[in-house]
C-alpha positions as a Markdown table, in Angstrom:
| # | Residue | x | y | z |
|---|---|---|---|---|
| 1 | Unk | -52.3 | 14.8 | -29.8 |
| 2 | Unk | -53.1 | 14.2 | -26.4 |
| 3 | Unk | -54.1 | 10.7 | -27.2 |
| 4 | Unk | -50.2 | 9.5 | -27.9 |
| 5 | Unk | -48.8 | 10.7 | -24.6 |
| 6 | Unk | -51.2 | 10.3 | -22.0 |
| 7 | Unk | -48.6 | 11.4 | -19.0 |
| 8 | Unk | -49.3 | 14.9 | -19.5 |
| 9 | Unk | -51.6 | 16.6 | -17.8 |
| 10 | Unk | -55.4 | 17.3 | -19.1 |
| 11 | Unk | -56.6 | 20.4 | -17.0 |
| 12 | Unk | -54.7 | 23.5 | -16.1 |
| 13 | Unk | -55.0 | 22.6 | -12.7 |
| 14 | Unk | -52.8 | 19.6 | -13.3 |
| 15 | Unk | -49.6 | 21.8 | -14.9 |
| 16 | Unk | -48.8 | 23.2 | -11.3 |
| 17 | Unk | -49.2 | 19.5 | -9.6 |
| 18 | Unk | -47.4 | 17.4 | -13.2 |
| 19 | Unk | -44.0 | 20.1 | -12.5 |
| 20 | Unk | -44.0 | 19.7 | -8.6 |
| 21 | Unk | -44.0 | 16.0 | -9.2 |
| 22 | Unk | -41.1 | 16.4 | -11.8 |
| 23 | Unk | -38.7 | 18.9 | -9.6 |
| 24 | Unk | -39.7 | 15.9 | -6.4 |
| 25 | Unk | -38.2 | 13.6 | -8.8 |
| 26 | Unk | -35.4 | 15.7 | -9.9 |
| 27 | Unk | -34.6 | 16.6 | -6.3 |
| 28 | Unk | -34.7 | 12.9 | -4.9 |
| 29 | Unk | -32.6 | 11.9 | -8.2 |
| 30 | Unk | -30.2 | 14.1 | -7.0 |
| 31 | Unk | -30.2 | 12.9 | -3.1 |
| 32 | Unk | -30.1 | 9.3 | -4.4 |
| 33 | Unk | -26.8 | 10.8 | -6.4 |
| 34 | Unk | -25.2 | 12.6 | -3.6 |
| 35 | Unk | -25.9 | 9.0 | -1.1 |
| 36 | Unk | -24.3 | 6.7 | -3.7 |
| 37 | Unk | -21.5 | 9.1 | -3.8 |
| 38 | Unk | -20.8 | 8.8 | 0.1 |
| 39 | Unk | -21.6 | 5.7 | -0.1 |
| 40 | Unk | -18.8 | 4.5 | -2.7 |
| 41 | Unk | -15.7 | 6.9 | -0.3 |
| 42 | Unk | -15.0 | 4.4 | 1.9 |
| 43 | Unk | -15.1 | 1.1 | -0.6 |
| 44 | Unk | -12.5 | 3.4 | -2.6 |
| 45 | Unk | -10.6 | 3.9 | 0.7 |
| 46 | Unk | -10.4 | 0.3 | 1.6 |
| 47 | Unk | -9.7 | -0.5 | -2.1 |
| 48 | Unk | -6.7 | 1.7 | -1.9 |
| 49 | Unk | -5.6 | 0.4 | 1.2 |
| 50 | Unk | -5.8 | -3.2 | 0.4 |
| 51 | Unk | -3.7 | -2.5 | -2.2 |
| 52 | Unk | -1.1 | -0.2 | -0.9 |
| 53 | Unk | -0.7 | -3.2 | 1.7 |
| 54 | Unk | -0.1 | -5.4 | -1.4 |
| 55 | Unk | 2.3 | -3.4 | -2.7 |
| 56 | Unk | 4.4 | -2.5 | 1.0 |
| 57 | Unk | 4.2 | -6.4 | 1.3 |
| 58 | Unk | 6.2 | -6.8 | -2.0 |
| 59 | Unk | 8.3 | -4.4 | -1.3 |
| 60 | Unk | 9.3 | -5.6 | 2.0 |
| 61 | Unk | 10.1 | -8.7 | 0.2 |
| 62 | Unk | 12.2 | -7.6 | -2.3 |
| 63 | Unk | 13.6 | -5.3 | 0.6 |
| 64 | Unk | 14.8 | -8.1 | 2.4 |
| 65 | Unk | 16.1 | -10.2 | -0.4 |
| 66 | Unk | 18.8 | -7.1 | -1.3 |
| 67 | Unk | 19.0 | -7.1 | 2.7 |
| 68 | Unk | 20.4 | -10.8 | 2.4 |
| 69 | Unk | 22.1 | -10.1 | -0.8 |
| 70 | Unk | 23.5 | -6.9 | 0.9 |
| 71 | Unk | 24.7 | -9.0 | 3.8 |
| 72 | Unk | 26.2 | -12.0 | 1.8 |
| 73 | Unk | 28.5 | -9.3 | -0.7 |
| 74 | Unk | 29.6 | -7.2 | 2.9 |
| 75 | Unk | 30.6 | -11.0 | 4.2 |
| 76 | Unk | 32.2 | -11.8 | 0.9 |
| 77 | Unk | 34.1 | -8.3 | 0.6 |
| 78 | Unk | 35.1 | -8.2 | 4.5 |
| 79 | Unk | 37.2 | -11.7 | 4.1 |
| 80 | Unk | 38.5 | -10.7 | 0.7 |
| 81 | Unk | 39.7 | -7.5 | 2.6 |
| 82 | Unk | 41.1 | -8.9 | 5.3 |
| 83 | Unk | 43.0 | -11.5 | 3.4 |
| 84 | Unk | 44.4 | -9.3 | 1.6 |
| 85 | Unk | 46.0 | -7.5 | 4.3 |
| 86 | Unk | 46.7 | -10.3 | 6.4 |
| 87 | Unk | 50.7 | -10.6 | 5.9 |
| 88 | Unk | 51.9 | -13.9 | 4.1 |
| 89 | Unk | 53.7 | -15.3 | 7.2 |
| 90 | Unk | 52.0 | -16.7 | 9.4 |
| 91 | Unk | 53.8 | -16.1 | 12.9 |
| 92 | Unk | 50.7 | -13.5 | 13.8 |
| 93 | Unk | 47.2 | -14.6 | 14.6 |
| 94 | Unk | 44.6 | -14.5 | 11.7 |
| 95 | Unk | 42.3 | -11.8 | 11.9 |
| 96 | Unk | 40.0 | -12.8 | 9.1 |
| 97 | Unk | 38.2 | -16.0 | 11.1 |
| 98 | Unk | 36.4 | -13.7 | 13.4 |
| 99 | Unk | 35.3 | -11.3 | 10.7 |
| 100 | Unk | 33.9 | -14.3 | 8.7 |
| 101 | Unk | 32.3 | -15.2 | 10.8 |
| 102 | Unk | 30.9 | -12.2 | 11.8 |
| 103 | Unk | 29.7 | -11.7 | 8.1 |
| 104 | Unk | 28.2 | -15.1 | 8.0 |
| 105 | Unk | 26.4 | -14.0 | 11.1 |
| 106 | Unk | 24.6 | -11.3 | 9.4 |
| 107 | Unk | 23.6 | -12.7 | 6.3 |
| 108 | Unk | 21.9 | -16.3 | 8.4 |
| 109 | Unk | 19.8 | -13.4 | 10.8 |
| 110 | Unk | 18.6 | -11.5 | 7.5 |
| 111 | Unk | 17.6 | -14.6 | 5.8 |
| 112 | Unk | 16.2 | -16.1 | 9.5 |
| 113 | Unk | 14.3 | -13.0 | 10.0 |
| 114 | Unk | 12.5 | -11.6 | 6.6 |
| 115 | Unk | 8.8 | -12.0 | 8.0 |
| 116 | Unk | 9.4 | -9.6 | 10.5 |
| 117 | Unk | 11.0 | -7.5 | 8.5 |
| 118 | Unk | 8.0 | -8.0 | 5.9 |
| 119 | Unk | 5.5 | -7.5 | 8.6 |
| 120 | Unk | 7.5 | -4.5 | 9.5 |
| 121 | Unk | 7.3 | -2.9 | 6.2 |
| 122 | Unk | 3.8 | -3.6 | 5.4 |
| 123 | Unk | 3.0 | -2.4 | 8.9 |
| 124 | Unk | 4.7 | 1.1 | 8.2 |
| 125 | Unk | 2.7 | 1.0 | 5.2 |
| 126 | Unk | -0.7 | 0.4 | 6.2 |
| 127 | Unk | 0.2 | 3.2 | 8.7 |
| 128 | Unk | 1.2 | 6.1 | 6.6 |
| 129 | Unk | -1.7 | 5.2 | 4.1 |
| 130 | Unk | -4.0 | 5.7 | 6.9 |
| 131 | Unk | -2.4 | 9.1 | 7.6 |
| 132 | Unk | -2.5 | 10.0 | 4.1 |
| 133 | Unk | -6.1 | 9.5 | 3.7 |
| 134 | Unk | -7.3 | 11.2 | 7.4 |
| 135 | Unk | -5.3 | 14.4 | 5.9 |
| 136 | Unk | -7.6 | 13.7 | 2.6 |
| 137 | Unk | -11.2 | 13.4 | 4.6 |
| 138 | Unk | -10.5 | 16.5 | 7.2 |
């Protein structure tokens, strides 16, 4: 029987050596296990980073799309407002113009300014992951 599996060990001398060698291997098997593990942490973190960036990044997006939206509906409800109250003689100054204007104002800086308020976002983001996953690792 010997003869079909020639790993084992012939002499009684070799049993002591042929299990050494097999808890060495079991032992540096496990090692190799426990490095890999480590080793895969921080492309897990980065994953999740990358894309909870992606994800703040959209958001910020669609945040300042409602922000313009948002703006544009205050503008449009302010003049309806205000023309509504505004008496149907004329003999007083209208106060509407200057509120128009002042809602038109608003809505042109959101639209102007929706990479910063992206960059902003995603920025906030990328921050409270990483303070999310330092609490994780400590």
């Amino acid at each position: 029987m010997t003869d079909e599996r020639p790993d084992l060990p012939d002499t009684p001398d070799a049993i002591p050596e042929d299990r050494d060698r097999d808890r060495d291997y079991e032992e540096l098997e496990q090692a190799v296990s426990e490095l890999s593990d480590d080793v895969a942490v921080p492309a897990r973190a980065e994953s999740e980073i990358h894309e909870t960036t992606q994800a703040a990044r959209h958001r910020a997006v669609e945040a300042g799309d409602q922000v313009v939206e948002a703006g544009d509906h205050a503008g449009t409800r302010a003049g309806d407002l205000i023309d509504n109250a505004t008496p149907s003689v004329n003999a007083t100054p209208s106060v509407s113009e200057p509120l128009e204007d002042v809602g038109k104002q608003v809505a042109d800086s959101a639209r102007r300014n929706r990479v910063p308020v992206a960059v902003l976002a995603a920025g906030a983001a990328a921050v409270l992951t990483w303070t999310i996953l330092r609490r994780r690792r400590s």
